[in-house]
C-alpha distance (Angstrom), angle and dihedral (degrees) to the residues before:
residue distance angle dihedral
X1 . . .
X2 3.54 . .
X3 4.33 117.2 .
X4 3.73 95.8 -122.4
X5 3.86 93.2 50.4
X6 3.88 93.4 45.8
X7 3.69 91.4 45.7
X8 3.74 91.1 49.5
X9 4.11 87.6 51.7
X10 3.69 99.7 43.6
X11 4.06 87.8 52.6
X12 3.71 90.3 47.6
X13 3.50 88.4 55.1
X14 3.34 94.9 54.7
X15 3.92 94.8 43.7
X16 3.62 98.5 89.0
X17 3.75 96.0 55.5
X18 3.77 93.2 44.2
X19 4.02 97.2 44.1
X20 3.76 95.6 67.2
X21 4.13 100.7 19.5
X22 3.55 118.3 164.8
X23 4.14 95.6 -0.7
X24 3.39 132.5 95.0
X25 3.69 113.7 -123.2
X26 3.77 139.3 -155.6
X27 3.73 111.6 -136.7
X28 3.97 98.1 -142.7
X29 4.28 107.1 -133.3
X30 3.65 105.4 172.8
X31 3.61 111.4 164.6
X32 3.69 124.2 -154.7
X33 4.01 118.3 -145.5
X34 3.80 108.1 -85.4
X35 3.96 127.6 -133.8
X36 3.52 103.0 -129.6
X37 3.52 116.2 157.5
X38 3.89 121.6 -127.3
X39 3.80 146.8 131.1
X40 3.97 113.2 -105.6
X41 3.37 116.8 -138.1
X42 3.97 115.9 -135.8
X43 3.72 101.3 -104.9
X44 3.67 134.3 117.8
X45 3.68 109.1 -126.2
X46 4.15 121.2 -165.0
X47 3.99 119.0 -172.4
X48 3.91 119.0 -160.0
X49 3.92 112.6 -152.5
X50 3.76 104.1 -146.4
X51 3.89 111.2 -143.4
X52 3.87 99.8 -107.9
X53 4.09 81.8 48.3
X54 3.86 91.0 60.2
X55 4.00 88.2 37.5
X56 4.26 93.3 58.3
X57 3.67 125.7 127.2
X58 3.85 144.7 131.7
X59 3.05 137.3 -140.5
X60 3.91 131.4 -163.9
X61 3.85 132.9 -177.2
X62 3.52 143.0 -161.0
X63 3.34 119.2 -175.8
X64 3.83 109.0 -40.1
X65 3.00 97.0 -21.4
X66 4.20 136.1 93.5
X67 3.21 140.5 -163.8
X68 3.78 128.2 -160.4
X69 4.02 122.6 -157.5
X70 3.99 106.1 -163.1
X71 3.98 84.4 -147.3
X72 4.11 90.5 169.8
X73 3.89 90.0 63.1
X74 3.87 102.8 38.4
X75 4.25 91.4 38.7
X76 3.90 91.9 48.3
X77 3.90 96.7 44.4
X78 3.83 90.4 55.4
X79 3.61 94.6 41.6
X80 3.49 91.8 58.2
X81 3.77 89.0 47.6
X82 3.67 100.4 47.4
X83 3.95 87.4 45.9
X84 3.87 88.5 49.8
X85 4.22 85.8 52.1
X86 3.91 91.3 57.9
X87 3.93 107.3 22.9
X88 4.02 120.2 59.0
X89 3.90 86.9 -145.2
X90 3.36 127.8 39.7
X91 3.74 131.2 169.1
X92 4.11 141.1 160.6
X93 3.57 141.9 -149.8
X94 4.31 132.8 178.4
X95 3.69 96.4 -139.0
X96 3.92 134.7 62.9
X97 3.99 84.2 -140.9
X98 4.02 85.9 75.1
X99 3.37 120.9 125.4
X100 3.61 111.9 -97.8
X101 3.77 100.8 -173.6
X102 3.82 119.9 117.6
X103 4.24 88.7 27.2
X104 3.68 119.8 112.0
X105 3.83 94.2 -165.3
X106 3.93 134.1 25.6
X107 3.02 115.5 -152.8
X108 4.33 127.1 -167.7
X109 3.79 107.2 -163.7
X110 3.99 113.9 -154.0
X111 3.99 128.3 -169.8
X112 3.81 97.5 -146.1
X113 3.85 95.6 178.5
X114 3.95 135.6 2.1
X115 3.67 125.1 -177.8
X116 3.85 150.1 163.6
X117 3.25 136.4 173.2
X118 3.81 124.6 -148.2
X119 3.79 109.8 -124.9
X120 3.79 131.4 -136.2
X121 3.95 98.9 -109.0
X122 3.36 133.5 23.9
X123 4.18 85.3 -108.7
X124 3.20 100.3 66.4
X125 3.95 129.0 75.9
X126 3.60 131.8 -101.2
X127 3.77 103.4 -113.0
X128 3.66 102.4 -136.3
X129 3.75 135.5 155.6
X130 3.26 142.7 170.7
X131 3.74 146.3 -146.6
X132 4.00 116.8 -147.4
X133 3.86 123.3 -179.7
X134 4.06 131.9 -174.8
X135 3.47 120.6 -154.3
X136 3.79 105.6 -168.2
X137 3.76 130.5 -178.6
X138 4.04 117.1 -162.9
X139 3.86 128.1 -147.6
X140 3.40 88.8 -110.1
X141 3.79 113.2 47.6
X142 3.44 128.3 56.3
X143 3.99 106.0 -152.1
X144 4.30 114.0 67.4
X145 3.68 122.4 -111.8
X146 3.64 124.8 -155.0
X147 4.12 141.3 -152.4
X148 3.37 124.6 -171.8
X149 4.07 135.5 -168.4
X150 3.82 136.4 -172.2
X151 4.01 122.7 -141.9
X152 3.28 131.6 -166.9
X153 4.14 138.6 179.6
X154 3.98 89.8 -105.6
X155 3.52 110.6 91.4
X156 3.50 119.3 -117.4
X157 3.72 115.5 160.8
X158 3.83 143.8 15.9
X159 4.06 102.0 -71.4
X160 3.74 89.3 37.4
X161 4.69 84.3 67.4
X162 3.71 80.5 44.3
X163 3.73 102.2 58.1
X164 3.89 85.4 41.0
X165 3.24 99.1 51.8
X166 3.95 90.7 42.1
X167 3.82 91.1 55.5
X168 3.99 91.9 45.9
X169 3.71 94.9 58.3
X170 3.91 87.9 45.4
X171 4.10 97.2 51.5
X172 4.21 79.6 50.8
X173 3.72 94.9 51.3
X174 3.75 97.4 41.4
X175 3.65 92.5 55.9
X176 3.57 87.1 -129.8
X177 3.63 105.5 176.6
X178 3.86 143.6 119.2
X179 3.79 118.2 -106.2
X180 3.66 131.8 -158.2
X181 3.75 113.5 38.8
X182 3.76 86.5 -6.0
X183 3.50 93.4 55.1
X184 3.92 106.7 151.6
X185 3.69 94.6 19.4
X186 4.01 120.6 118.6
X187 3.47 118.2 -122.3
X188 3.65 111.4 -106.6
X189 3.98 100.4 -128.1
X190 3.99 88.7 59.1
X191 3.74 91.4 55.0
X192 3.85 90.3 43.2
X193 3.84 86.5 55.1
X194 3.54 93.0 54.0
X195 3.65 94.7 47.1
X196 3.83 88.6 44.5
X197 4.02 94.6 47.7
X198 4.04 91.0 47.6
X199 4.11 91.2 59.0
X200 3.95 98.0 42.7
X201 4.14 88.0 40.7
X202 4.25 84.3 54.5
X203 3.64 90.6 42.6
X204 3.42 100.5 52.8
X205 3.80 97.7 35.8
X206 3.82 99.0 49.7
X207 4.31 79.3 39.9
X208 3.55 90.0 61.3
X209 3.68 99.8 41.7
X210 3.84 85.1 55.8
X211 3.50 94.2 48.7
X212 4.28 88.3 47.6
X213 4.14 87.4 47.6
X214 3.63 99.9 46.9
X215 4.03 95.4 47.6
X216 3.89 90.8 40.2
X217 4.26 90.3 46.6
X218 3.80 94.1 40.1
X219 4.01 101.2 46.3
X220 3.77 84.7 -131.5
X221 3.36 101.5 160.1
X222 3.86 96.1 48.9
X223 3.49 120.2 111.3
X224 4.03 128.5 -122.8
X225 3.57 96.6 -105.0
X226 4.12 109.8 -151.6
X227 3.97 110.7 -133.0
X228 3.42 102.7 179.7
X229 3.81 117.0 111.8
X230 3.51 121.1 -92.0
């Protein structure tokens, strides 16, 4: 291997410990509404955020230094929109207490597991995946149903090219690269986010689609109609 190309690897390698030593740093996944195409079906939809939803992050460390995925803000923003995408109406609330009246389904999302691994070099993706569940409670029944759906930072589906593509053109227009002898070189906790926001967008896309299937297949939400004569 030639010196100059295995001195330019070994400092890469050693980039994403050095670019954010000693601190603790945020790994910015802001989402953008994505285009995917579907029919809504016409019910109203509210989601209650439990507390220790809104309260949800993780944090992973290498070395001395931290990074800190606000996993409340990104997972709730693309909930909303992937709801929005299936649902006609679609509203939320923090507290159980809310008023439920108007809503056809309630819906309780839960982040069962979040995780991502920092990688070797600053070229290869942050593994990271993600475990979303609904539990969802109709006008009409009385016991909860759930669905559930796993996401990870390989792409596997329409909205998962958008987020990626999305996050791309973001790292491009922040200027969000290393200088000096990492001149040229993204900085790690902009392609974490973009790993990070592809998995939650799949998640809570393919969730949603679940959740829009298995009320439209199972007549949930109709009512027991009485037949008898009056």
């Amino acid at each position: 291997m030639n010196n100059k190309i295995l001195i330019r690897f070994i400092l890469m390698c050693l980039s994403i410990c050095i670019q954010a030593c000693g601190t603790t740093v945020e790994v910015p996944m802001y989402p953008d509404e994505y285009d995917v195409k579907a029919e809504k079906l016409p019910y109203s939809i509210l989601v209650i955020y439990a507390p220790e939803f809104e309260q949800n992050t993780y944090k992973t460390s290498q070395l001395a230094s931290t990074w800190s995925y606000p996993l409340s803000r990104t997972t709730k923003n693309l909930i909303n929109n992937s709801l929005e995408t299936y649902f006609e109406t679609v509203g939320s609330a923090s507290s159980e207490d809310a008023d439920r009246s108007g809503y056809d389904v309630v819906v309780f999302p839960v982040i069962e597991q979040f995780e991502a691994e920092v990688p070797s070099t600053i070229f290869s993706p942050t593994k990271t995946k993600i475990i979303l569940s609904y539990e969802y409670l109709t006008s009409y029944a009385s016991n909860n149903e759930s669905v559930r759906s796993v996401g990870t930072n390989e792409i596997s589906g329409g909205v998962g090219k958008l987020a990626y593509d999305d996050m791309s053109e973001k790292i491009k227009s922040l200027s969000a690269y290393s200088s000096g002898v990492f001149i040229g070189a993204p900085k790690y906790e902009y392609l974490a986010a973009r790993d990070g926001v592809v998995a939650i967008a799949q998640a809570a896309y393919n969730l949603s689609k679940d959740l829009a299937s298995q009320l439209s297949h199972d007549n949930l939400l109709q009512p027991t109609v009485n037949t008898s004569a009056e």
